[in-house]
C-alpha positions as protocol buffer text, in pm:
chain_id: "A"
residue {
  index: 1
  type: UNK
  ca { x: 12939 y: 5501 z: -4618 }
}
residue {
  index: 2
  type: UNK
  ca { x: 12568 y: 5437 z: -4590 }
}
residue {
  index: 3
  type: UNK
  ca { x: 12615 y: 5115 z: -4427 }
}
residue {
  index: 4
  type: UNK
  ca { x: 12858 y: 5231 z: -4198 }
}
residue {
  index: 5
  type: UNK
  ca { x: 12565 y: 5461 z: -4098 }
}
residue {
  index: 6
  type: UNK
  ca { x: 12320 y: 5221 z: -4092 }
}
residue {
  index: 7
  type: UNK
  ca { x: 12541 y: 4953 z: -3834 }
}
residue {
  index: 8
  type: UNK
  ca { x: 12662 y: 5268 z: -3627 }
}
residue {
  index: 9
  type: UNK
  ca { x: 12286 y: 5395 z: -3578 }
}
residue {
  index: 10
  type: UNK
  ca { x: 12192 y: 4974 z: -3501 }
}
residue {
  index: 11
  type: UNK
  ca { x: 12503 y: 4936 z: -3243 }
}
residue {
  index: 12
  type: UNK
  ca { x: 12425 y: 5254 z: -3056 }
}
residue {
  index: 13
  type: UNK
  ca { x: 12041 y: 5195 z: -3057 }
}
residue {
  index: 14
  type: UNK
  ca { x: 12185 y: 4867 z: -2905 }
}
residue {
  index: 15
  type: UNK
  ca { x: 12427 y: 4993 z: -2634 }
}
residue {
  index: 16
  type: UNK
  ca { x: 12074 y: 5249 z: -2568 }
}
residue {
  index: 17
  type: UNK
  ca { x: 11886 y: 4991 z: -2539 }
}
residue {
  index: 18
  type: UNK
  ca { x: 12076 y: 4795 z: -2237 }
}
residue {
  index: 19
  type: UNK
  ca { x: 12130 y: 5111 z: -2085 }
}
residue {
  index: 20
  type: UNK
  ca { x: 11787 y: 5170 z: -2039 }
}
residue {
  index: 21
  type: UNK
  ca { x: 11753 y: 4818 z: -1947 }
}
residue {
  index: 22
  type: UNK
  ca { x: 12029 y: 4836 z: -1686 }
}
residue {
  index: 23
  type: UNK
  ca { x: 11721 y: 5064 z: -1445 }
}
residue {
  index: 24
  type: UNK
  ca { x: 11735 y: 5381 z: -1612 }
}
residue {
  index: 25
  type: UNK
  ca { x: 11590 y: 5680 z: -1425 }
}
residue {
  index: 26
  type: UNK
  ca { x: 11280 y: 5770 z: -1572 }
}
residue {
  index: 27
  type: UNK
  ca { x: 11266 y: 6149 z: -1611 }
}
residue {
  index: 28
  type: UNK
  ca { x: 11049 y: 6414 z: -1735 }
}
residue {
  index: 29
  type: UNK
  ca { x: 11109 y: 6755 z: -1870 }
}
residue {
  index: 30
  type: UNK
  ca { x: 10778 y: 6895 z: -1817 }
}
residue {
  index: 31
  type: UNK
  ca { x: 10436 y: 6823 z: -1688 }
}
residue {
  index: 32
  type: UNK
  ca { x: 10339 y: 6698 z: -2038 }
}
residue {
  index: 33
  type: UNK
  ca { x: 10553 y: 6471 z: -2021 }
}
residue {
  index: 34
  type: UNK
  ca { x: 10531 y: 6378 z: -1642 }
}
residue {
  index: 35
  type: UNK
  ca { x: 10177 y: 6327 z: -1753 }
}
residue {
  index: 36
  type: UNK
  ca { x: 10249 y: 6063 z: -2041 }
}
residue {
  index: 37
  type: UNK
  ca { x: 10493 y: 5849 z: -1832 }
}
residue {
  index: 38
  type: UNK
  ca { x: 10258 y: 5807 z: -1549 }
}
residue {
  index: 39
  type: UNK
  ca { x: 10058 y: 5652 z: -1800 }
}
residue {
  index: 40
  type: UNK
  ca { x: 10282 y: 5421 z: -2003 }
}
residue {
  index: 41
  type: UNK
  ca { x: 10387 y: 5339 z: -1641 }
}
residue {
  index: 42
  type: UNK
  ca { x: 9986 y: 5211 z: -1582 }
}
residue {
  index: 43
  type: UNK
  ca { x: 9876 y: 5065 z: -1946 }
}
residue {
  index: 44
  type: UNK
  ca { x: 10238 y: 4855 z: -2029 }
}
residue {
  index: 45
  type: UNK
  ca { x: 10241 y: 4726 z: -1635 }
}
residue {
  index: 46
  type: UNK
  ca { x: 10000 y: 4412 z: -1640 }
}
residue {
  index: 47
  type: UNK
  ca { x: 10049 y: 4412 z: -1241 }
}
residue {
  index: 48
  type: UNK
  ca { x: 9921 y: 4761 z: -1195 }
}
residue {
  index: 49
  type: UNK
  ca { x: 9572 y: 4692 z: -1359 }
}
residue {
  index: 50
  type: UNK
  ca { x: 9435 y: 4523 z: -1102 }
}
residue {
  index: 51
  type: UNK
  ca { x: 9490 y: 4856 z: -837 }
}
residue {
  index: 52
  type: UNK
  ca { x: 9322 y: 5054 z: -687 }
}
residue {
  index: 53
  type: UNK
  ca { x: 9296 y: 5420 z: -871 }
}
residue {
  index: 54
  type: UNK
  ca { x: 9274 y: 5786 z: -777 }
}
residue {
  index: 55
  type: UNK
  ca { x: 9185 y: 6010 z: -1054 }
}
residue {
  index: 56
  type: UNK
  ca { x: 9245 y: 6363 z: -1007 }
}
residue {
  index: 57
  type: UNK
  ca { x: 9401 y: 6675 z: -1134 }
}
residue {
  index: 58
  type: UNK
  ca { x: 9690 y: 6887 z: -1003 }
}
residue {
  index: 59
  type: UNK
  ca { x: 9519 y: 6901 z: -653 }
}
residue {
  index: 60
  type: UNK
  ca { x: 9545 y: 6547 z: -574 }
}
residue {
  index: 61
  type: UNK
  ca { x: 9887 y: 6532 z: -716 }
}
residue {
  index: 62
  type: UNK
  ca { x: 10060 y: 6749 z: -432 }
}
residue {
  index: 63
  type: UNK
  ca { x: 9935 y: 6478 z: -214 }
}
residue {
  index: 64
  type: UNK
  ca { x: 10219 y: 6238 z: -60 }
}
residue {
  index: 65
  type: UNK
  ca { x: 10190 y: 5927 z: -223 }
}
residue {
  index: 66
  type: UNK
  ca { x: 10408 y: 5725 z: 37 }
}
residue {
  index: 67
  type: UNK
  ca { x: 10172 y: 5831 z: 297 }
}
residue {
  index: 68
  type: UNK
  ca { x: 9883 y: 5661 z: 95 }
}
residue {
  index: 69
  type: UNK
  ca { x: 9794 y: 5291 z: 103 }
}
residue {
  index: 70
  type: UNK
  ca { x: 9946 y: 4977 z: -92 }
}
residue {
  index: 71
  type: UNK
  ca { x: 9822 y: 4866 z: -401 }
}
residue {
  index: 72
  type: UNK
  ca { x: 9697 y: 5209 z: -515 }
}
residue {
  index: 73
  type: UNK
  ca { x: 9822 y: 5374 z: -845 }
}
residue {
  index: 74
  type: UNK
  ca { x: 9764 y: 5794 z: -865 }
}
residue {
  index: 75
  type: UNK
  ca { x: 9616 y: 5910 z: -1212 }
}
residue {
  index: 76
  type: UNK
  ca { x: 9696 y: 6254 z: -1102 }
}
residue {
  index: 77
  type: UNK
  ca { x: 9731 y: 6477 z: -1391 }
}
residue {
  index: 78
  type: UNK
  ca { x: 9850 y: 6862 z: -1371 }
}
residue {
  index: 79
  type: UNK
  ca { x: 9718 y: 7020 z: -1644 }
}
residue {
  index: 80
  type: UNK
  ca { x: 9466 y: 6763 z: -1713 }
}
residue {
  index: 81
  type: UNK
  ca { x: 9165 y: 6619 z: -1526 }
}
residue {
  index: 82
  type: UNK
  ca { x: 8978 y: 6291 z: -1406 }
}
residue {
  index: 83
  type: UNK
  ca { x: 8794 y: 6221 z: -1761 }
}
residue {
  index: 84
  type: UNK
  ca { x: 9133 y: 6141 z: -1894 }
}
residue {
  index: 85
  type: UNK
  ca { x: 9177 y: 5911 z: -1606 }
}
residue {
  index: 86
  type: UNK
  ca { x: 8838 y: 5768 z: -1655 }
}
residue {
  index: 87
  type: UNK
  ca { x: 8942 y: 5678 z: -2059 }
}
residue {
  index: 88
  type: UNK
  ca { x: 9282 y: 5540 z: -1919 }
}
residue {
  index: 89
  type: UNK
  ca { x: 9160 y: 5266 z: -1717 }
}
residue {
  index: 90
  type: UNK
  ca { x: 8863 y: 5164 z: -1967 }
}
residue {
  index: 91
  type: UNK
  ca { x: 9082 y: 5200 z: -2304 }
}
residue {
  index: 92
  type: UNK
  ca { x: 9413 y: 4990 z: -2113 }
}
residue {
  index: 93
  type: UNK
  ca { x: 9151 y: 4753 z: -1996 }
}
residue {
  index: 94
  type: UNK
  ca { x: 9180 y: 4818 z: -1566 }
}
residue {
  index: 95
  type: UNK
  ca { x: 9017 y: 4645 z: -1344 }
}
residue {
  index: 96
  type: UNK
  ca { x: 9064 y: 4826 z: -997 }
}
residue {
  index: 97
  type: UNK
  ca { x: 8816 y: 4729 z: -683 }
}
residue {
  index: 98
  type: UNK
  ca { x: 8784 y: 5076 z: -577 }
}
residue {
  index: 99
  type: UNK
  ca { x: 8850 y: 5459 z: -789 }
}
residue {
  index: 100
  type: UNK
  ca { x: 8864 y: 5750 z: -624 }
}
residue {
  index: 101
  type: UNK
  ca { x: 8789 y: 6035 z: -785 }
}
residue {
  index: 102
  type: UNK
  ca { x: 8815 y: 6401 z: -699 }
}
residue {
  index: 103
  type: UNK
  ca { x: 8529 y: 6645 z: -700 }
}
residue {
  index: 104
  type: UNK
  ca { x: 8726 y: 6968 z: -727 }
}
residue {
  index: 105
  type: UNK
  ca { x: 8781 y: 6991 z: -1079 }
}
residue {
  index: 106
  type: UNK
  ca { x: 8548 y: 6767 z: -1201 }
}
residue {
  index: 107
  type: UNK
  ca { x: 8434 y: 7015 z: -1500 }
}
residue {
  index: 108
  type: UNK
  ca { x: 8739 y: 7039 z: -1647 }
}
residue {
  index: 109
  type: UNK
  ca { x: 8712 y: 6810 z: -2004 }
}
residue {
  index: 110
  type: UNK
  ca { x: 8931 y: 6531 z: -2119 }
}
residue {
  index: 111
  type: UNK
  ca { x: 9186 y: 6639 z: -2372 }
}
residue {
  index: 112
  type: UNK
  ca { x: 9167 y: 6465 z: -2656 }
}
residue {
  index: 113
  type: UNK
  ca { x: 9552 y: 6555 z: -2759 }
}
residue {
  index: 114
  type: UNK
  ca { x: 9628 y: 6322 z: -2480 }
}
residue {
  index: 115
  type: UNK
  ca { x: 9408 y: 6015 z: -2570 }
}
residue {
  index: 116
  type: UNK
  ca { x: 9526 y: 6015 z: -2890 }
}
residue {
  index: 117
  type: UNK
  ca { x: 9905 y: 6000 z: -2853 }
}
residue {
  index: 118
  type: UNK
  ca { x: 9874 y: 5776 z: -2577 }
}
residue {
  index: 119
  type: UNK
  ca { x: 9634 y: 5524 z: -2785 }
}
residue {
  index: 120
  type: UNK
  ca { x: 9709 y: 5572 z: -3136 }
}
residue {
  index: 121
  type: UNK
  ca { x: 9822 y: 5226 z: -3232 }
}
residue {
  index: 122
  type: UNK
  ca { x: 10133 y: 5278 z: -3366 }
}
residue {
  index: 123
  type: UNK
  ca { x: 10239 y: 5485 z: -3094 }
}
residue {
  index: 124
  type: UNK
  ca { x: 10075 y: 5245 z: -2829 }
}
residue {
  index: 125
  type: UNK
  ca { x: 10198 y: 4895 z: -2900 }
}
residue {
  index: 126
  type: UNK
  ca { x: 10547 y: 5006 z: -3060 }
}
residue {
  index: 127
  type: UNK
  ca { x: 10595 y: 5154 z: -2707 }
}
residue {
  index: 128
  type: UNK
  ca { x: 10453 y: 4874 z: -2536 }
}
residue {
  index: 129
  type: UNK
  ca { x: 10689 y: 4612 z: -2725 }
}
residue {
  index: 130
  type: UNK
  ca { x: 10985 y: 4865 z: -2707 }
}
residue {
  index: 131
  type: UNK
  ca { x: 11099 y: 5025 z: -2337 }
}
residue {
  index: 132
  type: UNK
  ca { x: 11344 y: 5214 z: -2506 }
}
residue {
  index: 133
  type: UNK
  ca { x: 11088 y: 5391 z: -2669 }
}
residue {
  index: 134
  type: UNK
  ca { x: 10910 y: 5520 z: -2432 }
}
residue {
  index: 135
  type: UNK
  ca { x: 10881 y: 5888 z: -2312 }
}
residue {
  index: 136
  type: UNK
  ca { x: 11031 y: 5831 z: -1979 }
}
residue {
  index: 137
  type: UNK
  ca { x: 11387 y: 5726 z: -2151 }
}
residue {
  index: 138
  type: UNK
  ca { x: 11442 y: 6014 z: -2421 }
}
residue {
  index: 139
  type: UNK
  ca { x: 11783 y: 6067 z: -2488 }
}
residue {
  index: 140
  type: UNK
  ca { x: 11782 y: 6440 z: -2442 }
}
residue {
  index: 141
  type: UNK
  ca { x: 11645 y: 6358 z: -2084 }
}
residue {
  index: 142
  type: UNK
  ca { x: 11872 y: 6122 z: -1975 }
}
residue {
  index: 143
  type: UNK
  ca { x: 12193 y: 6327 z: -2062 }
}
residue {
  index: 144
  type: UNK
  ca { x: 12055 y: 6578 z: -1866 }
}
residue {
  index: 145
  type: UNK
  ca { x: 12014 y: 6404 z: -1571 }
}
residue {
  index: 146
  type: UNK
  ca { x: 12386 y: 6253 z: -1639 }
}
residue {
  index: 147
  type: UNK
  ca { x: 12514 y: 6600 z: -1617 }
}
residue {
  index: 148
  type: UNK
  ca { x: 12294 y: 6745 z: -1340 }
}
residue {
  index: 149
  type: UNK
  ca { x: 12394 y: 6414 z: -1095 }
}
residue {
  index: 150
  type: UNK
  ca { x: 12747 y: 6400 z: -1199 }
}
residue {
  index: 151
  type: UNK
  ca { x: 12881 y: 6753 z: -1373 }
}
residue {
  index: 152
  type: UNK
  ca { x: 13033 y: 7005 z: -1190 }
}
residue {
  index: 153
  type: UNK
  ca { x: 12840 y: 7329 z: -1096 }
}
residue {
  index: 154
  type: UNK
  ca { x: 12894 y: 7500 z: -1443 }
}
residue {
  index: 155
  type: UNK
  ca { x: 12834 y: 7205 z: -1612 }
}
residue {
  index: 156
  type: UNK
  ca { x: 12517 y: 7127 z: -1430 }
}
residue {
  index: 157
  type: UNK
  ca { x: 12331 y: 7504 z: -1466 }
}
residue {
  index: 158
  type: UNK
  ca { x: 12458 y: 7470 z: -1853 }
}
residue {
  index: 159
  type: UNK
  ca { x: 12277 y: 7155 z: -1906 }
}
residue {
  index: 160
  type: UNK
  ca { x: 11965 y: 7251 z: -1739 }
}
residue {
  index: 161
  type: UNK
  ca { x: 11923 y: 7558 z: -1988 }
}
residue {
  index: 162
  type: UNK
  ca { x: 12024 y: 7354 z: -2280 }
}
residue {
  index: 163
  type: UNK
  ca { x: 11888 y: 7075 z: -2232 }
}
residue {
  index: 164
  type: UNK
  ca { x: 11531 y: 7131 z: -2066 }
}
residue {
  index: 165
  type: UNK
  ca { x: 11262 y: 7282 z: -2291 }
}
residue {
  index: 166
  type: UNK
  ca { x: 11061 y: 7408 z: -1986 }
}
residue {
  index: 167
  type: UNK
  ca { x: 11386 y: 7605 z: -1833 }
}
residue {
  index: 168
  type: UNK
  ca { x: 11480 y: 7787 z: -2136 }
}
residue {
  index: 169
  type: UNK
  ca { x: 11144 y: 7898 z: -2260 }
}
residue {
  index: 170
  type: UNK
  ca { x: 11096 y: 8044 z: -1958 }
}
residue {
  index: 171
  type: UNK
  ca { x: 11459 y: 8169 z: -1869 }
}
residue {
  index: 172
  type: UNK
  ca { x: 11492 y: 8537 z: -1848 }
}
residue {
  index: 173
  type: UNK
  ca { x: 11125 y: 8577 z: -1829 }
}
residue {
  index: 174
  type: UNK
  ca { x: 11126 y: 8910 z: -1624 }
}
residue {
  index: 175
  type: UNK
  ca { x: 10891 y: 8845 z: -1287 }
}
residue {
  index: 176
  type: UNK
  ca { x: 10485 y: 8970 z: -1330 }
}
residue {
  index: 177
  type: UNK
  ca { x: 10388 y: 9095 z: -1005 }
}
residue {
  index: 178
  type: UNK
  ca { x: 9980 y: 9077 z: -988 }
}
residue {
  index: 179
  type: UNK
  ca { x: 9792 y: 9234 z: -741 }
}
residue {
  index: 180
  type: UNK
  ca { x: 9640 y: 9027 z: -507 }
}
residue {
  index: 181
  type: UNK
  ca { x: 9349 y: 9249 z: -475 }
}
residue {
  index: 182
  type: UNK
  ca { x: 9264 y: 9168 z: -842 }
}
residue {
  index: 183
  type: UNK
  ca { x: 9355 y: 8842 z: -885 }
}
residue {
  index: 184
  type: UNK
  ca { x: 9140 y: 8766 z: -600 }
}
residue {
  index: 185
  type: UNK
  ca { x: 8845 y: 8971 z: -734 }
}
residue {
  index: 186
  type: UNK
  ca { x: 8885 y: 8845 z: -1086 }
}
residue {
  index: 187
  type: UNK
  ca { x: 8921 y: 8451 z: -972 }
}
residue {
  index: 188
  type: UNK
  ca { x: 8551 y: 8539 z: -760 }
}
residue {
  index: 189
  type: UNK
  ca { x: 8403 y: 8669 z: -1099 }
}
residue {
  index: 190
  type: UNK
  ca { x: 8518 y: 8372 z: -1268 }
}
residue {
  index: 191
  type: UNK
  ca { x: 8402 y: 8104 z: -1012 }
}
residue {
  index: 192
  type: UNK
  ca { x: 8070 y: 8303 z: -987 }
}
residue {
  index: 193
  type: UNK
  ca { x: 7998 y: 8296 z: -1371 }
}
residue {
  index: 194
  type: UNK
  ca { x: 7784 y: 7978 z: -1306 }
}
residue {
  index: 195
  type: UNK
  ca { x: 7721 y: 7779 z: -1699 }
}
residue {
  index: 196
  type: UNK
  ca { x: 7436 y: 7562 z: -1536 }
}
residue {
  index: 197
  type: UNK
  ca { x: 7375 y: 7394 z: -1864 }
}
residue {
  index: 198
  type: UNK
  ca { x: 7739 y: 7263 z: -1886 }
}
residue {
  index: 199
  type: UNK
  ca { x: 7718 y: 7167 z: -1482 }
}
residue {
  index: 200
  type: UNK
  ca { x: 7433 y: 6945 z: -1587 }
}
residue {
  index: 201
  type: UNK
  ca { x: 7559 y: 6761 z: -1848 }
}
residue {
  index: 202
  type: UNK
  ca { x: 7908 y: 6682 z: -1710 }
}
residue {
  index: 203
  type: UNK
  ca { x: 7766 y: 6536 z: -1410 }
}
residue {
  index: 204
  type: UNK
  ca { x: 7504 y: 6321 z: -1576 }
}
residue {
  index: 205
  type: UNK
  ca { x: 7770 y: 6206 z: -1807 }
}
residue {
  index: 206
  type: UNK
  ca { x: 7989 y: 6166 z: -1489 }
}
residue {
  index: 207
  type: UNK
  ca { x: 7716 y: 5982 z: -1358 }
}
residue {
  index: 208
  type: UNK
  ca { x: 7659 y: 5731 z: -1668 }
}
residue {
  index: 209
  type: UNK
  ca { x: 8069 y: 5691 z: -1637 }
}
residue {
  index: 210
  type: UNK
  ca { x: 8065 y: 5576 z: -1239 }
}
residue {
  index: 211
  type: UNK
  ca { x: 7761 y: 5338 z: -1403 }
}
residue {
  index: 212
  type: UNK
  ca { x: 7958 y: 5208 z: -1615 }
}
residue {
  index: 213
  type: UNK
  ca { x: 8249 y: 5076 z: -1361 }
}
residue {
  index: 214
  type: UNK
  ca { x: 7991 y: 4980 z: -1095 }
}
residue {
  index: 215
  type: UNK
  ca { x: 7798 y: 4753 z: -1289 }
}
residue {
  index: 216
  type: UNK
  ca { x: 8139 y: 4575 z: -1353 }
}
residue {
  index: 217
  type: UNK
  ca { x: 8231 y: 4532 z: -992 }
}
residue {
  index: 218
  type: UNK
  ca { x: 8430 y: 4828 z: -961 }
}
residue {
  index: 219
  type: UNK
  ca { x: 8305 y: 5082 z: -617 }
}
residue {
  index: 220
  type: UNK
  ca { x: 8337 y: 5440 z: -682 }
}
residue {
  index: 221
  type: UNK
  ca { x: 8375 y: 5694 z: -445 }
}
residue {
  index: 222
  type: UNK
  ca { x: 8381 y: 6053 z: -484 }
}
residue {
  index: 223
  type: UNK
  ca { x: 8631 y: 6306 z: -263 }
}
residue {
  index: 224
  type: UNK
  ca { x: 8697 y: 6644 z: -227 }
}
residue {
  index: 225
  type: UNK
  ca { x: 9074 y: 6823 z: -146 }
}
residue {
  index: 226
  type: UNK
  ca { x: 9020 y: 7096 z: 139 }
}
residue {
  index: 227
  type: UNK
  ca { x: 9060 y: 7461 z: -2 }
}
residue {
  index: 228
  type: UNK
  ca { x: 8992 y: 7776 z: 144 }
}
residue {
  index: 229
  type: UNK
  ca { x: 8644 y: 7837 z: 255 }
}
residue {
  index: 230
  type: UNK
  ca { x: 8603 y: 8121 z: 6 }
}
residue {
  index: 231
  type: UNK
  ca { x: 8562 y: 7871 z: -283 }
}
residue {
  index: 232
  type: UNK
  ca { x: 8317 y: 7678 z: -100 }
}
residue {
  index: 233
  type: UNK
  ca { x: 8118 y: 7947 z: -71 }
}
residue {
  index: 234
  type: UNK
  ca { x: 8096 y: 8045 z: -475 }
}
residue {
  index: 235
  type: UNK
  ca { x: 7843 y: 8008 z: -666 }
}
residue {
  index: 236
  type: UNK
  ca { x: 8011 y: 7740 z: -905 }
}
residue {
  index: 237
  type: UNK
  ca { x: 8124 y: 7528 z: -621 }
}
residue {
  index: 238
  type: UNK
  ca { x: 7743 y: 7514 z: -514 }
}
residue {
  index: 239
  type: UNK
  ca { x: 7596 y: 7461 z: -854 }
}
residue {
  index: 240
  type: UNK
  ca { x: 7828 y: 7152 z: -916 }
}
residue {
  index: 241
  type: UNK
  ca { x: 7766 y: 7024 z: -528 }
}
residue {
  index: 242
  type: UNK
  ca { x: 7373 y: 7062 z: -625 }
}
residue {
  index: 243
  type: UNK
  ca { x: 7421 y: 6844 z: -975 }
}
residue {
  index: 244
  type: UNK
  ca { x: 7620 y: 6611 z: -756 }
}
residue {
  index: 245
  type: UNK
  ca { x: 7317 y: 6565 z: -475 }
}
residue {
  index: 246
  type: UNK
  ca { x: 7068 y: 6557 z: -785 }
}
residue {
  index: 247
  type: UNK
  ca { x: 7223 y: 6294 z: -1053 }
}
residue {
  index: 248
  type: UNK
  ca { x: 7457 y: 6115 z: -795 }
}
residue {
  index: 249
  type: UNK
  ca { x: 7276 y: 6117 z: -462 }
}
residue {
  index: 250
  type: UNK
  ca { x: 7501 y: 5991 z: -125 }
}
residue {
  index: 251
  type: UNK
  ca { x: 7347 y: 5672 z: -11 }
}
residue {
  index: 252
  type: UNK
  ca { x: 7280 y: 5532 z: -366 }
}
residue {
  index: 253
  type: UNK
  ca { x: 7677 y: 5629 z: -454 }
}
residue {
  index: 254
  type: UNK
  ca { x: 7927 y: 5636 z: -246 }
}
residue {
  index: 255
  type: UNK
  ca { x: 8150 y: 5975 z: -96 }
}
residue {
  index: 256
  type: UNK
  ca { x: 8410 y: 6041 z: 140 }
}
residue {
  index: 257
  type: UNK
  ca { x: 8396 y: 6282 z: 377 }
}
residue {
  index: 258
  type: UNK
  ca { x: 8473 y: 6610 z: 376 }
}
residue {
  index: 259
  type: UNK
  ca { x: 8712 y: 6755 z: 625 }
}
residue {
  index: 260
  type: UNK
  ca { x: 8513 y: 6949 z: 913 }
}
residue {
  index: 261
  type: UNK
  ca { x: 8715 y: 7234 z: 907 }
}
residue {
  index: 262
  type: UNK
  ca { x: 8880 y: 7342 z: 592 }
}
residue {
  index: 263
  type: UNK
  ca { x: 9058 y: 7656 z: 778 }
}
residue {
  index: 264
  type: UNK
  ca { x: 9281 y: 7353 z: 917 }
}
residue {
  index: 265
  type: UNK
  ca { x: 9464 y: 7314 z: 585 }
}
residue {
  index: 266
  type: UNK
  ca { x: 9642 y: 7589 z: 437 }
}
residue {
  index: 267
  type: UNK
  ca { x: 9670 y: 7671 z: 57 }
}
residue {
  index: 268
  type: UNK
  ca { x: 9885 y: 7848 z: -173 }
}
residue {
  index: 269
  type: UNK
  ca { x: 9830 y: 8195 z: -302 }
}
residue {
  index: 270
  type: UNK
  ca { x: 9580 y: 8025 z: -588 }
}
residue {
  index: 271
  type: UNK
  ca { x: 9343 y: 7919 z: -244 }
}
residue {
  index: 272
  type: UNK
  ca { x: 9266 y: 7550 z: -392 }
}
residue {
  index: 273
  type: UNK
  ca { x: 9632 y: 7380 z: -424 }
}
residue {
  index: 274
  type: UNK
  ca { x: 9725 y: 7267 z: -57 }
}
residue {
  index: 275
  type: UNK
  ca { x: 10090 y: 7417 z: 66 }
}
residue {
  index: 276
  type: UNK
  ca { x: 10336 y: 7119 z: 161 }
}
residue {
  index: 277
  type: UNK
  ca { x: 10281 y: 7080 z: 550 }
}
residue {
  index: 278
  type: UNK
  ca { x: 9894 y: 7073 z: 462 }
}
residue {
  index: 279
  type: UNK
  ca { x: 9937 y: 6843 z: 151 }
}
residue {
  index: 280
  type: UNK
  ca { x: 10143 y: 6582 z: 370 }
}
residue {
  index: 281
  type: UNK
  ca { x: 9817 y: 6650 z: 655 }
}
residue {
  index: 282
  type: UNK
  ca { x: 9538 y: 6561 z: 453 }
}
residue {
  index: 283
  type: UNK
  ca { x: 9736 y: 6268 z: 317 }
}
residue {
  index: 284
  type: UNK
  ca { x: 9758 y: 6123 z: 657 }
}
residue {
  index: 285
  type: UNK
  ca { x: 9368 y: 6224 z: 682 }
}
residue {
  index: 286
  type: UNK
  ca { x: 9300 y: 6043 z: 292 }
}
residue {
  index: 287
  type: UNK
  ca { x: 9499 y: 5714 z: 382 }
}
residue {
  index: 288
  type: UNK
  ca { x: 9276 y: 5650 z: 676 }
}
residue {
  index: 289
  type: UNK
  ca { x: 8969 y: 5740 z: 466 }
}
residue {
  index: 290
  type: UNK
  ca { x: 9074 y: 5499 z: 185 }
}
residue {
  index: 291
  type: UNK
  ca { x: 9113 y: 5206 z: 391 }
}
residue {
  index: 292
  type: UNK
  ca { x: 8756 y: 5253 z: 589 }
}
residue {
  index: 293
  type: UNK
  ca { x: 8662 y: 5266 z: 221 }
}
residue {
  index: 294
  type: UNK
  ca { x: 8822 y: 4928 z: 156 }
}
residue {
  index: 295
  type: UNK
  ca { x: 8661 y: 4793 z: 439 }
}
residue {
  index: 296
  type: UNK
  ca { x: 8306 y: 4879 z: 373 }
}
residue {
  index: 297
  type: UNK
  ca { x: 8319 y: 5117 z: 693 }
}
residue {
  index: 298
  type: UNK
  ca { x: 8219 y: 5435 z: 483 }
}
């Protein structure tokens, strides 16, 4: 009986195996997740080292990526921030020409959670050896996809509860209705609650981190997503922009522009994530930017 176990498990670890071979879909369940495969994606693709990076948070992720230029892999991470992209390129050995790296969220910390499952050597090399492995290729995921591409109505809704952790935590979950008077008023005390001592020592850090790639060839350049003008006008927002001029002065390191008019772009209810039509805008707007970077023109 046991070994009967042990060859079934081998054969169907097998027949998993060359399915995921045979151009599995890579899915994710949640933005935990999304995060992790984007990842494995960059450190176990040999080809991909040699791009060009963004590193950013869940700003820079609504951007369109097939408006963007070739040859340019997005660390965006939702939920995390650019120091995890920054320990992603250095621990998986990248050598990109340029990074770009957003200045929105730039106080937001690594997450140490993160490094350590994506680095830990077990989990790192077993994953790097083993595709099947890998986050992107989780059973659970893939029959869920099965069923959403090829059940029938019932059978699709049924395995989207079932199946995804995100949906059914959150199924059922009656609707909170804030008002927008005071979420406004409380996100203005937040963002005017200035810790000077912490703006100061993320950016000098920041700026011993851009040292460190520069003096290996790599050209940094810092960039901001448009949100509403409220933000800019905060007292955190000014704080960090005053660190920046202080540690990481323009003309010694290198910036793109800001837009001249951030009332062009509009934003979600949150006033810092760009809605769609202004997402795909600005990507138009970042493409061009990124390729007068490439060419020394900024």
């Amino acid at each position: 009986m046991i070994k009967r176990s042990i060859l079934f498990t081998v054969v169907a670890l097998v027949l998993y195996a060359l399915y995921i071979h045979n151009k599995a879909p890579q899915i994710a369940q949640h933005q935990w997740q999304a995060n992790i495969i984007r990842t494995q994606n960059y450190i176990y693709t040999d080809s991909l080292l040699g791009d060009d990076m963004i590193l950013g948070t869940s700003l820079t992720d609504k951007l369109a990526p097939r408006r963007l230029p070739d040859s340019l892999y997005m660390l965006t991470y939702p939920g995390l921030g650019v120091w995890d992209g920054f320990r992603v390129i250095k621990q998986s050995g990248g050598k990109p020409k340029f990074i770009f790296v957003e200045q929105n969220a730039i106080l937001k910390p690594y997450s140490e959670q993160f490094n350590v499952y994506m680095f830990n050597p077990v989990n790192y090399h077993s994953k790097k050896e083993l595709t099947v492995l890998r986050d992107a290729y989780q059973p659970i995921g893939q029959v869920a996809y099965f069923f959403t591409v090829h059940g029938k109505p019932f059978v699709k809704g049924f395995s989207r509860f079932i199946l995804n952790p995100v949906l059914r935590a959150f199924q059922g979950d009656t609707p909170r209705t804030i008002d927008n008077s005071e979420y406004y008023a409380f996100m203005a005390r937040m963002r005017n609650d200035v810790n000077y001592g912490h703006i100061d020592s993320t950016i000098r850090n920041l700026k011993a981190e851009v040292d460190y790639f520069q003096a290996r060839g790599t050209k940094v350049y810092f960039y901001e997503t448009p949100v509403a003008e409220v933000i800019i006008k905060n007292k955190q927002h000014a704080a960090v922009q005053a660190a920046f001029d202080k540690y990481l002065p323009p003309g010694k390191y290198h910036y793109i522009p800001h837009v001249p008019d951030v009332n062009a772009y509009g934003t979600i209810r949150d006033q810092v994530h760009l809605n769609d039509s202004s997402a795909v805008k600005f990507s138009h707007v970042f493409a061009k930017q990124i390729r007068e970077a490439r060419q020394n023109k900024l």
